[in-house]
C-alpha positions in Angstrom: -136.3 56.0 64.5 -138.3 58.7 63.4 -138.2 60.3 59.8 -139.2 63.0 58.0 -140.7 63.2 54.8 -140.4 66.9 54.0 -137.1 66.5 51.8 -139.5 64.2 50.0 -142.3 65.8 49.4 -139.3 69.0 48.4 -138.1 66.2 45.3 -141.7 65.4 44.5 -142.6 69.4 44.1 -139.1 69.1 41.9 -139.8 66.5 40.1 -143.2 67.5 39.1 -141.8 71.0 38.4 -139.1 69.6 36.2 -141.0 68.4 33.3 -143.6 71.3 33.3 -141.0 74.0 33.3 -139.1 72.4 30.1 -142.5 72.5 28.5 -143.1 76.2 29.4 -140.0 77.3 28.4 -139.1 75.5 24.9 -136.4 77.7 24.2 -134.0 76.5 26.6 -134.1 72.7 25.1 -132.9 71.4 28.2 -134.0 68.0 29.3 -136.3 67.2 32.2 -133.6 64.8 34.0 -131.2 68.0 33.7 -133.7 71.0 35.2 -134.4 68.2 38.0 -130.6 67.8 38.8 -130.0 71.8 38.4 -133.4 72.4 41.1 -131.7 70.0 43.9 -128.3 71.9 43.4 -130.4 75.0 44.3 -132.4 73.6 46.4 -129.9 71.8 48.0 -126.5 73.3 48.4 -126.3 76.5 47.1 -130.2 77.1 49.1 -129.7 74.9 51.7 -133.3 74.2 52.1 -133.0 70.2 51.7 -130.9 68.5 52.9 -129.8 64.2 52.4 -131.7 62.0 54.7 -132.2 58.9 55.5 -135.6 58.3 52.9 -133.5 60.2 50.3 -130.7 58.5 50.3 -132.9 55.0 49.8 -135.1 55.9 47.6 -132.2 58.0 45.2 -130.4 54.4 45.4 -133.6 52.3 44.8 -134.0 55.2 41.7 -130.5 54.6 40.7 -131.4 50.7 40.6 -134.6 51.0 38.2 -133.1 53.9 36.1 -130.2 50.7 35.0 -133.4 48.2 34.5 -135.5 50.4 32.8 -132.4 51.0 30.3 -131.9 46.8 30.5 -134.7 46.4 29.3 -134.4 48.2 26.5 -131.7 46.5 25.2 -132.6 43.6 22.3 -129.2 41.2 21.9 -130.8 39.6 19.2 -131.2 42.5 17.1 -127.4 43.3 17.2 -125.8 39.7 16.4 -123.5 40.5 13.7 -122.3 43.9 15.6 -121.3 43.5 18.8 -117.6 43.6 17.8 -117.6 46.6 16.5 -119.5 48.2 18.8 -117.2 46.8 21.6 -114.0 47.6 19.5 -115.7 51.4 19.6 -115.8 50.8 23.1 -112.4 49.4 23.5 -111.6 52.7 21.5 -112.7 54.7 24.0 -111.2 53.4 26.8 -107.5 54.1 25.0 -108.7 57.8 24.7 -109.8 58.0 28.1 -106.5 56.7 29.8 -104.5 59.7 27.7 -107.0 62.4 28.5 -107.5 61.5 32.2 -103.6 61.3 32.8 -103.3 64.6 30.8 -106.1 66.3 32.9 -104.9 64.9 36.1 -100.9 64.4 35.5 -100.7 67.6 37.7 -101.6 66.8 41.4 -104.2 64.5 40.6 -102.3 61.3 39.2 -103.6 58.8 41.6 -107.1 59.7 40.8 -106.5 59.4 37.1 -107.7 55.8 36.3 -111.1 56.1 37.9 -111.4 59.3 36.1 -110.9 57.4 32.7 -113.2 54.4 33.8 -115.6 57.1 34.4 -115.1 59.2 31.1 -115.4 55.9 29.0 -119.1 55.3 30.0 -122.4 56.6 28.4 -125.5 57.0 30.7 -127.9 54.6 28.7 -130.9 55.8 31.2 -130.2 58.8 29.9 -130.1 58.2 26.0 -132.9 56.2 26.0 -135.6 59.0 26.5 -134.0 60.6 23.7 -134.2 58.0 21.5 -138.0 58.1 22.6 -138.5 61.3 22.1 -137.2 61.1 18.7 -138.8 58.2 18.1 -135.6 56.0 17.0 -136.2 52.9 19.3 -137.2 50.8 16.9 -134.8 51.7 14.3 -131.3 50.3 13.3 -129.9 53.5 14.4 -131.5 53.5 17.8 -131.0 49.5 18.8 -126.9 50.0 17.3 -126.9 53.2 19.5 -128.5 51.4 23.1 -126.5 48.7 22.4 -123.2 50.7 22.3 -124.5 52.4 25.5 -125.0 49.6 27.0 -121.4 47.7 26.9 -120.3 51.2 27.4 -122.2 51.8 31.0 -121.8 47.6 31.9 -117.7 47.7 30.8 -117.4 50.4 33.0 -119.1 49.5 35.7 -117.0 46.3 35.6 -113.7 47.8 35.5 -114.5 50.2 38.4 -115.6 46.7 40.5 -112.6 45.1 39.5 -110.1 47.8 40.1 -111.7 49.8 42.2 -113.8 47.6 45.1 -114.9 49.6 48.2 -114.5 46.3 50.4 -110.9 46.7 49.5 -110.9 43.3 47.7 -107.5 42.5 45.3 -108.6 43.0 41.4 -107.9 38.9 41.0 -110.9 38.6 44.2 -112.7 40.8 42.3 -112.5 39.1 39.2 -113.4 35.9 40.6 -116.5 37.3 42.5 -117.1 38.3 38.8 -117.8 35.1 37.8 -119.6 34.0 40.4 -121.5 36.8 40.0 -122.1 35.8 36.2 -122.8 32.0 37.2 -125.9 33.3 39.4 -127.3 35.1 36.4 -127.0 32.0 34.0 -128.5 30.1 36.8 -130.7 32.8 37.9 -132.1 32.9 33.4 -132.3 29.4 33.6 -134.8 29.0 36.6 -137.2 31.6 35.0 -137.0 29.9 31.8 -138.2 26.9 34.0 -140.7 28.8 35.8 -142.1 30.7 32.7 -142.6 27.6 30.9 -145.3 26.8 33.3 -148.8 28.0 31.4 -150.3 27.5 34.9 -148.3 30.1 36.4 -148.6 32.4 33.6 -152.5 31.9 33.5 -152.2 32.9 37.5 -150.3 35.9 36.6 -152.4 36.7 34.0 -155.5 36.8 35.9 -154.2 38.4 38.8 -152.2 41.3 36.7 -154.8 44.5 36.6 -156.1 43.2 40.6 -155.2 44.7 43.4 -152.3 42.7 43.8 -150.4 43.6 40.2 -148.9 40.1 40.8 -147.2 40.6 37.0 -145.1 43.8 38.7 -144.6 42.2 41.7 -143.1 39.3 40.3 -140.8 41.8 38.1 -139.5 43.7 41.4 -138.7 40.3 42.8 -136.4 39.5 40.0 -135.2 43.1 40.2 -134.3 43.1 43.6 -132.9 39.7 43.5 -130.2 40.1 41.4 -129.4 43.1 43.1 -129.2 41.7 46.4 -126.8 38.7 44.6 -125.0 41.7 43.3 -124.4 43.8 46.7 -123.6 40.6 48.4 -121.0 40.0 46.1 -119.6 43.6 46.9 -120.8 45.3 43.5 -122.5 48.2 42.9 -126.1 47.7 43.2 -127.0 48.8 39.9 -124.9 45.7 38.2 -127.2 43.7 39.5 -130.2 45.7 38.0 -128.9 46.3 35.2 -128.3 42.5 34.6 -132.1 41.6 35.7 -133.3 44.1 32.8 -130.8 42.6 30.2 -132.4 38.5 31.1 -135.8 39.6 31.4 -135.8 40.9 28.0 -134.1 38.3 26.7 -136.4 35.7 28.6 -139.6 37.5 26.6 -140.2 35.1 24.0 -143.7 36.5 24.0 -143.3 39.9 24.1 -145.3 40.1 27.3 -142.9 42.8 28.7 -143.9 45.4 25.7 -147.6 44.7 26.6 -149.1 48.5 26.7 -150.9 48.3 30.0 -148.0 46.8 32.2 -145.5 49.0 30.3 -147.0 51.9 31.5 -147.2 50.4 34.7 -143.5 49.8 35.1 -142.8 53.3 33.1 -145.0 54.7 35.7 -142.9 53.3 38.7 -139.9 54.5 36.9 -140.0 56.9 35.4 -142.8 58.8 37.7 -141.9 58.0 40.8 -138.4 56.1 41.3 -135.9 57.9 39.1 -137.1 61.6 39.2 -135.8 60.6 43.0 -132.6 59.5 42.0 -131.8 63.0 39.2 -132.7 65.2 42.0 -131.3 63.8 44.9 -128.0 63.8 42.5 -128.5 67.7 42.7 -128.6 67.5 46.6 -125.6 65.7 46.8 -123.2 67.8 44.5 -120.4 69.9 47.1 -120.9 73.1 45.5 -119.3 74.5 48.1 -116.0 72.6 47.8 -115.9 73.6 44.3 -116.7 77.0 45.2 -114.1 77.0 47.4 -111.0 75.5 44.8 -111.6 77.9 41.9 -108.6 75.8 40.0 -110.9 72.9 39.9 -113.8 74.9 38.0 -111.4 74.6 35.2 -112.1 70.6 34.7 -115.1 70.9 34.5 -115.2 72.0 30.7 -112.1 70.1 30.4 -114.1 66.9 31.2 -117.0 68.2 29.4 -114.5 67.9 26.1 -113.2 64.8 27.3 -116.4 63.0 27.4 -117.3 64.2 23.5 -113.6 63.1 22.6 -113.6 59.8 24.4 -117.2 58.6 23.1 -117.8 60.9 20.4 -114.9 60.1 18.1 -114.9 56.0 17.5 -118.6 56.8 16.4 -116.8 57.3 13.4 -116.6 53.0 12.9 -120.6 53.3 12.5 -120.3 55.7 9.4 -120.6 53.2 6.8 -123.8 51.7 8.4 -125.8 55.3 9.2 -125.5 58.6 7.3 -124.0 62.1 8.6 -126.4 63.4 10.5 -127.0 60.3 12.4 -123.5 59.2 13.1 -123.2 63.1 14.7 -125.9 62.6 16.9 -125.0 58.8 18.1 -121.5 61.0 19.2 -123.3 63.7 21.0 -125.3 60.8 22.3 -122.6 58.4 23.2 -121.1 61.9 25.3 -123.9 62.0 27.6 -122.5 60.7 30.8 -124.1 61.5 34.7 -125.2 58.8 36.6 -122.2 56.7 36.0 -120.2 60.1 36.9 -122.3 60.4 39.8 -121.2 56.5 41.3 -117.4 57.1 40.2 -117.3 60.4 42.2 -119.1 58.7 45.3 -116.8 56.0 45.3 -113.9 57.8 44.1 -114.2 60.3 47.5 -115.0 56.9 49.7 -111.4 55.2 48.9 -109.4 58.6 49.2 -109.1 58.6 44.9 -110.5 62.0 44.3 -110.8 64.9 46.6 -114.0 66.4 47.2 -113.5 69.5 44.1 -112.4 67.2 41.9 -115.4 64.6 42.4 -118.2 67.7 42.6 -116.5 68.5 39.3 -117.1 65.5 37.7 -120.8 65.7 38.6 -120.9 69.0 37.2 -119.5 68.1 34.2 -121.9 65.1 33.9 -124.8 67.5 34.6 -123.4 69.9 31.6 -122.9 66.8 29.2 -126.6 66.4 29.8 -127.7 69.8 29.4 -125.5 70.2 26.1 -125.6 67.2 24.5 -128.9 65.7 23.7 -130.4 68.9 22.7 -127.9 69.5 19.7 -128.6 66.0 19.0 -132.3 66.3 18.7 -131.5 68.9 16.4 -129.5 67.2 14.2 -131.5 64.1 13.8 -133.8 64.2 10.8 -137.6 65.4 11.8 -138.8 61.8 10.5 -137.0 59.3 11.9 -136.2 56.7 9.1 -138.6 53.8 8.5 -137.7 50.3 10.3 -135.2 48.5 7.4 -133.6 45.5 7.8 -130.1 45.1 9.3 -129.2 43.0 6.0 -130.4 46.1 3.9 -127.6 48.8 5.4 -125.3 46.7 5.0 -125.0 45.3 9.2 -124.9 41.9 8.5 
């Protein structure tokens, strides 16, 4: 089979571009991950001078895969014992909202497609929040570990319910819920073999030594955990990125030592991401959107704002549980936040089209919408947070505990 590689080496020119042009042009505020997303629409449909192939289409999934790591890995359950019921009755919340908008948006000719709409609506893109939180340099705060935790039941509960109710190997919801488990049975066993295996100071002493050769045997044994739990996960009939998402989650948890937040393979694993793998999978997300479907429904341009409102409603209002624990400003910006929602838009749509849910307007509208969520959203809520980001402070001292 022969392939070519000049749609990638189109995305690479993209997603070099991308950053450089948000720098250029400060004014616009608009985030790298959007401008790469808005190039492969141009580039893509509306130019028509790349088009999906077969390298694209793998490494926009394997993209996909590490964005949901990367963003596991963020993710410290430790830091938010005490909070996780409120942050999953925000959640819960949500979901309530979602069912009443997405039937209201869709009660027209649209009904059938209305619960996969709300699963979608009631998710927040945690790869996308948490270069945000970066840039703003909350991470390490209160503020920023309640808000990637709320992101992340928001972006796994969805990703559940859509397996669960909406399987494309046309599995009944009670099949699905029992491959569930299983699924959850091969993580606990999976977390329990590399506590075994990390506990040998021979094996880490190999690792050690061999991390900075040639080999990079510390990444490589990363990628095998990565891509085992997603192989688990896609031969269980779930979407790929539940099983990388999963493999993020345990291998932070795992990191007694703190080995993971070593500088030197950080940037190694931010360099495969974030520089190479999911630039792939924001552009490619560009390529794929049916512009001209939409184009050609003008009646379906109009849910795209309505979704756009949707999204701030549905994840923007039960912020309001948080108020007692941050102050204005910051409880307005973990809404606008919480609203961001694209990649998980991007997977409903695909999946959606596949089982005859959506139509093909209706699903380019939803990407749309997710690509407007990101170009609004963060940028009002970079503005709103405080210049200097408050100091680290106990959870017990805001009251958390």
């Amino acid at each position: 089979m022969d392939f070519s590689f000049g749609g990638v080496f189109a995305v690479s020119v993209i997603a070099l571009g991308a950053p450089l042009l948000s720098r250029v042009i400060p004014k616009l505020r608009v985030p790298a991950v959007a401008l790469e997303i808005l190039l492969g629409m141009l580039v893509g449909p509306i130019l028509g001078w790349v088009h999906m192939d077969t390298p694209l289409d793998v490494f926009g999934e394997v993209g996909l895969a590490f964005l949901l790591f990367l963003g596991g890995l963020e993710i410290d359950l430790g830091a938010l014992h005490g909070r996780v019921r409120t942050i999953a009755g925000s959640w819960g919340l949500s979901c309530l909202i979602a069912l009443g908008c997405a039937y209201a948006i869709f009660r027209i000719d649209h009904h059938d497609g209305a619960l996969v709409v709300a699963i979608a609506l009631s998710s927040t893109s945690l790869g996308l929040v948490v270069p945000v939180l970066r840039e703003a340099r909350e991470t390490g705060t209160p503020f920023g570990r309640t808000l990637l935790g709320s992101s992340s039941v928001a972006e796994f509960g969805s990703l559940v319910l859509l397996s669960v109710f909406f399987s494309t190997t046309g599995a009944s919801p009670g099949t699905e819920i029992f491959l569930l488990c299983v699924f959850a049975i091969a993580v606990v066993l999976g977390g329990l073999t590399l506590a075994r295996v990390t506990m040998r100071t021979s094996l880490l002493r190999t690792l050690d030594s061999l991390a900075d050769t040639s080999s990079q045997l510390r990444v490589r044994g990363i990628l095998v955990v990565l891509f085992g739990f997603v192989a688990v996960a896609s031969s269980l009939g779930f979407e790929a990125i539940l099983g990388s998402f999963a493999a993020g989650v345990l291998l932070r948890y795992l990191d007694r030592d703190r080995r993971l937040e070593e500088p030197k393979l950080k940037n190694k694993i931010d360099a495969l991401g974030y520089g190479f793998l999911v630039p792939m999978f924001f552009v490619t997300s560009g390529i794929k959107i049916d512009v001209h479907s939409l184009a050609s429904s003008p009646q379906h341009m109009v849910l795209v704002p309505l979704l756009v409102l949707a999204m701030l409603l549905i994840r923007g209002v039960p912020v309001v549980l948080y108020r007692h624990w941050f102050d204005r400003r910051h409880v307005y910006a973990a809404g606008l936040l919480s609203a961001t929602n694209l990649s998980f838009m991007v997977i409903v749509a695909t999946v959606g089209t596949e089982l005859g849910d959506l139509d093909a307007p209706s699903a380019a509208a939803m990407v749309l919408a997710g690509v407007a969520s990101v170009v609004i959203f963060p940028p009002i809520a970079i503005g709103v947070l405080p210049g200097d980001p408050p100091l680290e402070a106990d959870w017990d001292e805001l009251g958390m505990s």
